[in-house]
Wavefront OBJ file of the C-alpha trace (Angstrom):
o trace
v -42.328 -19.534 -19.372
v -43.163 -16.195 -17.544
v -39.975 -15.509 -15.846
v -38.063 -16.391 -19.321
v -40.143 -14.346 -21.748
v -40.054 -11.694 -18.814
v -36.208 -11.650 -19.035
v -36.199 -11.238 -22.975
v -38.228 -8.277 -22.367
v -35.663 -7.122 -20.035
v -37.163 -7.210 -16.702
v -35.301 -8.225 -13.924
v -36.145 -11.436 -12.330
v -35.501 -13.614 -9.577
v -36.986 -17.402 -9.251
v -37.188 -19.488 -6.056
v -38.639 -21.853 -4.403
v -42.902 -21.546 -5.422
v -41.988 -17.666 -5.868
v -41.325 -15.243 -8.583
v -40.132 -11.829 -8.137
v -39.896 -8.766 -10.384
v -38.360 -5.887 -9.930
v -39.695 -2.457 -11.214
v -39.157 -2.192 -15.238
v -39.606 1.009 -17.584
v -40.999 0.173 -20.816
v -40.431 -3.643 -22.246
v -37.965 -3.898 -25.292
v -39.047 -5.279 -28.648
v -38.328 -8.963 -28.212
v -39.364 -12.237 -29.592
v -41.449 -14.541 -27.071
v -42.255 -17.972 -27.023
v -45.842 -19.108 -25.472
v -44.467 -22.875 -25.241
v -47.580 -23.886 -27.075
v -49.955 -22.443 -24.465
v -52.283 -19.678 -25.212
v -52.823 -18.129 -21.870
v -48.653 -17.349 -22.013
v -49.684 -15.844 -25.485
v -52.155 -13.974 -24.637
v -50.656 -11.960 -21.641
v -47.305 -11.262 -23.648
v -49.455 -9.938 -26.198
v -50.801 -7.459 -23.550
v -47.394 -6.720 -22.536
v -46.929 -5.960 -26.285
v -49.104 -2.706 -25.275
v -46.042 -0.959 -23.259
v -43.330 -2.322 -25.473
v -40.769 0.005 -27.035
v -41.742 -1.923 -30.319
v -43.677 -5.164 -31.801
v -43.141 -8.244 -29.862
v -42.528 -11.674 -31.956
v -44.765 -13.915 -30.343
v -44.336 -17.805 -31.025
v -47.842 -20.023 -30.574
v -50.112 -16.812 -30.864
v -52.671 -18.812 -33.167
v -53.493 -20.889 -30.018
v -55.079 -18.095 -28.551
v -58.175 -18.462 -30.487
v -58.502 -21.574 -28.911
v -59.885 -19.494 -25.502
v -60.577 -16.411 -27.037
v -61.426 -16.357 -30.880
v -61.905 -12.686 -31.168
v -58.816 -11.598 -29.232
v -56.414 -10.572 -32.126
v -58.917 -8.448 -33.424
v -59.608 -6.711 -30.182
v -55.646 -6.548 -29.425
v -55.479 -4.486 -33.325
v -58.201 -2.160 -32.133
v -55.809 -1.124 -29.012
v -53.383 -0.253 -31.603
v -51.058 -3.058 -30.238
v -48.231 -4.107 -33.297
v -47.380 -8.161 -33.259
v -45.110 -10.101 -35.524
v -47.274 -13.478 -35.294
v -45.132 -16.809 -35.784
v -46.899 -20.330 -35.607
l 1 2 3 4 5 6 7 8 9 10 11 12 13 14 15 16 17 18 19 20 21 22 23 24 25 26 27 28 29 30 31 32 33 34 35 36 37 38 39 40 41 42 43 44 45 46 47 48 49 50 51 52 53 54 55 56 57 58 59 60 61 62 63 64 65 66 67 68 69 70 71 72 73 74 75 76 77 78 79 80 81 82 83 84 85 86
Protein backbone atom coordinates (compact mmCIF):
# COMPACT_ATOMS: atom_id res chain seq x y z
CA UNK A 1 0.00 0.00 0.00
CA UNK A 2 2.83 2.52 0.90
CA UNK A 3 5.18 1.96 -1.88
CA UNK A 4 2.01 2.10 -4.43
CA UNK A 5 0.28 5.23 -3.15
CA UNK A 6 4.00 6.55 -2.83
CA UNK A 7 4.46 6.00 -6.62
CA UNK A 8 1.08 7.83 -7.55
CA UNK A 9 2.46 10.66 -5.73
CA UNK A 10 5.45 10.41 -7.80
CA UNK A 11 8.17 9.36 -5.59
CA UNK A 12 10.59 7.08 -6.68
CA UNK A 13 10.61 3.71 -5.20
CA UNK A 14 12.34 0.60 -5.00
CA UNK A 15 10.88 -2.72 -3.12
CA UNK A 16 12.90 -5.77 -2.01
CA UNK A 17 13.21 -8.28 -0.01
CA UNK A 18 11.69 -6.88 3.87
CA UNK A 19 12.98 -3.33 2.51
CA UNK A 20 11.61 -0.24 1.03
CA UNK A 21 13.56 2.51 -0.36
CA UNK A 22 12.79 6.09 -1.38
CA UNK A 23 14.60 8.28 -3.05
CA UNK A 24 14.58 12.12 -2.37
CA UNK A 25 11.15 13.75 -3.81
CA UNK A 26 10.23 17.62 -4.21
CA UNK A 27 6.74 18.29 -3.50
CA UNK A 28 4.03 15.23 -4.01
CA UNK A 29 1.60 15.69 -7.05
CA UNK A 30 -2.16 15.86 -6.62
CA UNK A 31 -3.11 12.21 -6.87
CA UNK A 32 -5.83 9.91 -5.86
CA UNK A 33 -4.82 7.24 -3.05
CA UNK A 34 -6.27 4.23 -1.93
CA UNK A 35 -5.93 3.25 2.00
CA UNK A 36 -6.98 -0.51 1.08
CA UNK A 37 -9.56 -0.21 3.79
CA UNK A 38 -7.04 0.56 6.54
CA UNK A 39 -7.01 3.77 8.36
CA UNK A 40 -3.47 4.04 9.49
CA UNK A 41 -2.58 4.08 5.34
CA UNK A 42 -5.29 6.91 5.41
CA UNK A 43 -4.20 8.74 7.82
CA UNK A 44 -0.45 9.21 6.84
CA UNK A 45 -1.41 10.00 3.08
CA UNK A 46 -3.55 12.53 4.47
CA UNK A 47 -0.41 14.05 6.13
CA UNK A 48 1.38 13.75 2.98
CA UNK A 49 -1.63 15.75 1.62
CA UNK A 50 0.21 18.73 3.64
CA UNK A 51 3.24 19.04 0.95
CA UNK A 52 1.16 18.14 -2.04
CA UNK A 53 1.10 20.39 -5.10
CA UNK A 54 -2.79 20.01 -4.70
CA UNK A 55 -5.74 17.94 -2.85
CA UNK A 56 -5.12 14.32 -2.64
CA UNK A 57 -8.27 11.85 -3.37
CA UNK A 58 -8.08 9.60 -0.63
CA UNK A 59 -10.17 6.23 -0.82
CA UNK A 60 -11.23 4.65 2.89
CA UNK A 61 -10.60 8.09 4.72
CA UNK A 62 -13.90 7.56 6.88
CA UNK A 63 -12.03 4.64 8.58
CA UNK A 64 -9.86 6.93 10.18
CA UNK A 65 -12.28 7.85 12.78
CA UNK A 66 -12.15 4.49 13.75
CA UNK A 67 -8.48 5.37 15.66
CA UNK A 68 -8.76 8.87 15.69
CA UNK A 69 -12.34 10.49 15.65
CA UNK A 70 -11.23 14.03 15.70
CA UNK A 71 -8.53 13.77 13.03
CA UNK A 72 -10.33 15.35 9.95
CA UNK A 73 -11.08 18.21 11.89
CA UNK A 74 -7.58 18.72 13.12
CA UNK A 75 -6.16 17.89 9.43
CA UNK A 76 -8.84 21.19 8.20
CA UNK A 77 -7.30 23.35 10.88
CA UNK A 78 -3.67 22.72 9.16
CA UNK A 79 -5.25 24.05 6.14
CA UNK A 80 -4.74 20.58 4.46
CA UNK A 81 -7.44 20.25 1.14
CA UNK A 82 -8.87 16.39 0.71
CA UNK A 83 -11.30 15.05 -1.82
CA UNK A 84 -12.80 12.27 0.66
CA UNK A 85 -14.20 9.03 -1.21
CA UNK A 86 -15.74 6.06 0.88
Amino acid sequence: AISINLRRLGVNVKVGKGELTIKGHGRFKATKICSFGDHRIAMAFAIAGTVAEGPLEISGFDKITDSYPQFPIHLKSLGVKLEVVN
